[in-house]
C-alpha positions as CSV (number, residue, x, y, z in Angstrom):
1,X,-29.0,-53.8,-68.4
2,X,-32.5,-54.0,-66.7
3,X,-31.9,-50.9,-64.9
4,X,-31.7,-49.3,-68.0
5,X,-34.7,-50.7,-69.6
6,X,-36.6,-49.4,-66.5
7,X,-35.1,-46.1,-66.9
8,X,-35.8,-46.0,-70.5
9,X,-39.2,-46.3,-69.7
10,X,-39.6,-44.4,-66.7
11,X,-38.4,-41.2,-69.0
12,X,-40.9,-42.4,-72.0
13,X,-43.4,-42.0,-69.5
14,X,-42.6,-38.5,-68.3
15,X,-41.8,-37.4,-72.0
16,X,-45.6,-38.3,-71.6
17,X,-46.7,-36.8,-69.2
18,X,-45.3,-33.7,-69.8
19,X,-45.8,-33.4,-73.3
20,X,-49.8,-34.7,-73.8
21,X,-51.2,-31.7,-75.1
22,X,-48.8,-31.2,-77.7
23,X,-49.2,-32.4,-81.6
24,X,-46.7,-34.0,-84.0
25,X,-46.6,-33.5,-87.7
26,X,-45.1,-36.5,-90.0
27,X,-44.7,-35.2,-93.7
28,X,-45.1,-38.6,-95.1
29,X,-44.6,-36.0,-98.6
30,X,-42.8,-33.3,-97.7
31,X,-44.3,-29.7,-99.4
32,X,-40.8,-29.7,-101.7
33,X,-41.3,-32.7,-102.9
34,X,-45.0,-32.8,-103.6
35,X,-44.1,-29.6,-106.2
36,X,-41.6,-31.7,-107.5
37,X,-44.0,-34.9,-108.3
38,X,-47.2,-32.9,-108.6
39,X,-48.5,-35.0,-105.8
40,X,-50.5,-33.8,-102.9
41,X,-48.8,-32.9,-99.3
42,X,-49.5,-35.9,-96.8
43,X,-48.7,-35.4,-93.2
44,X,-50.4,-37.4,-90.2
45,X,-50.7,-35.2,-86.9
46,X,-50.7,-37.0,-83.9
47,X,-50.2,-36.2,-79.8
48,X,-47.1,-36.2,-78.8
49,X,-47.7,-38.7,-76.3
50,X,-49.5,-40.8,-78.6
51,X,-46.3,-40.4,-81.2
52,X,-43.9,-41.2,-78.3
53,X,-45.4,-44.7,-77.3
54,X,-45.9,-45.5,-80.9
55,X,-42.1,-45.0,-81.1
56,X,-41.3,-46.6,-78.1
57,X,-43.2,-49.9,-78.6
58,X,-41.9,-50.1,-82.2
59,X,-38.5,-49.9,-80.3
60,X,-39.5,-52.7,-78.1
61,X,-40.8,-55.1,-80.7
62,X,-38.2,-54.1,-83.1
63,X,-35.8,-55.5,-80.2
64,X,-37.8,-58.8,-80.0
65,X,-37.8,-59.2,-83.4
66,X,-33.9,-58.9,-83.8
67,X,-32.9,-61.1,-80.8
68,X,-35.1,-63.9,-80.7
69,X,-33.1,-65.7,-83.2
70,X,-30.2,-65.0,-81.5
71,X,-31.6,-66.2,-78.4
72,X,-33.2,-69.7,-79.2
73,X,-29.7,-70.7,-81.3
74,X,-27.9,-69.2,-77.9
75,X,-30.3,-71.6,-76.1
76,X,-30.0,-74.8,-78.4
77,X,-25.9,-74.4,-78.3
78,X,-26.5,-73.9,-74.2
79,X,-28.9,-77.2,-73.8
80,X,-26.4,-79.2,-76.3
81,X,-23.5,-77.7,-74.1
82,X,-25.0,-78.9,-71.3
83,X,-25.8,-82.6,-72.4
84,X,-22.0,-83.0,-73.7
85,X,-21.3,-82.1,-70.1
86,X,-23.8,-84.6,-68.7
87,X,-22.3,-87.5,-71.0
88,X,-18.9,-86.8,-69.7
89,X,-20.1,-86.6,-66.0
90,X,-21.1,-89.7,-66.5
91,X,-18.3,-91.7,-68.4
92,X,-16.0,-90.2,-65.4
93,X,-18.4,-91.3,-63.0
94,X,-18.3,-94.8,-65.2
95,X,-14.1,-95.2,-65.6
96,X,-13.7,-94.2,-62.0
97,X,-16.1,-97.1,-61.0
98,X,-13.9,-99.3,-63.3
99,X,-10.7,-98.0,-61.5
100,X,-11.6,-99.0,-58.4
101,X,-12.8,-102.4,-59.5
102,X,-9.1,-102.9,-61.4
103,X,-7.6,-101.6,-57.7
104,X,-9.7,-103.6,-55.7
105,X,-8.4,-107.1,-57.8
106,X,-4.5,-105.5,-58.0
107,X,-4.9,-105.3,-54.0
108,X,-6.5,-108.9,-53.7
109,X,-3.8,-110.7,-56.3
110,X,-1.0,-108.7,-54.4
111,X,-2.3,-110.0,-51.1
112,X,-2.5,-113.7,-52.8
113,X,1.1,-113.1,-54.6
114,X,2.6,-112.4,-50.9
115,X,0.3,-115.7,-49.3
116,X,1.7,-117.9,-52.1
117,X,5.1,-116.4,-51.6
118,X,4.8,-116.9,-47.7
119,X,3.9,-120.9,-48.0
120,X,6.6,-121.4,-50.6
């Protein structure tokens, strides 16, 4: 995934390099339609390599804008994930502590059982 961000950008910038002397035209009203409304024809003329990082940093921020949601309820879910599993590392750490307490008794009453048995 990174290797295509990096060759995303590496061909932005040679579309940039390449292309700096040339102009853009954006009909922001296109001739037809201006007749149409009676408005006047707007366009905005730009170099290409101005119009291409425009583009490509609206791409970028659009991109931020979309996931970062995504990504701090991803993140909340992973941290609460991770706690559950924290609790229940230690409640098995807890039980198996009470386990070998219970053994530990079972083992002494057994050897007292077989002692009382013995002197009988």
């Amino acid at each position: 995934m990174q290797a295509f961000s990096i060759l995303s950008a590496l061909c932005a910038g040679y579309l940039v390099l390449m292309n700096y002397h040339n102009n853009v035209t954006i009909n922001l009203l296109s001739p037809k339609f201006a007749s149409l409304t009676n408005l006047s024809i707007h366009t905005i003329n730009f170099d290409f390599a101005i119009y291409t990082l425009i583009i490509f940093f609206l791409g970028i921020f659009s991109v931020i804008f979309f996931f970062a949601p995504l990504y701090s309820s991803l993140k909340e879910k992973y941290n609460a994930y991770k706690r559950e599993l924290e609790k229940g590392a230690i409640s098995n750490s807890n039980g198996e502590a009470k386990i070998k307490v219970l053994e530990n008794k079972i083992t002494v009453l057994e050897k007292a059982l077989d002692e009382a048995l013995k002197n009988r």
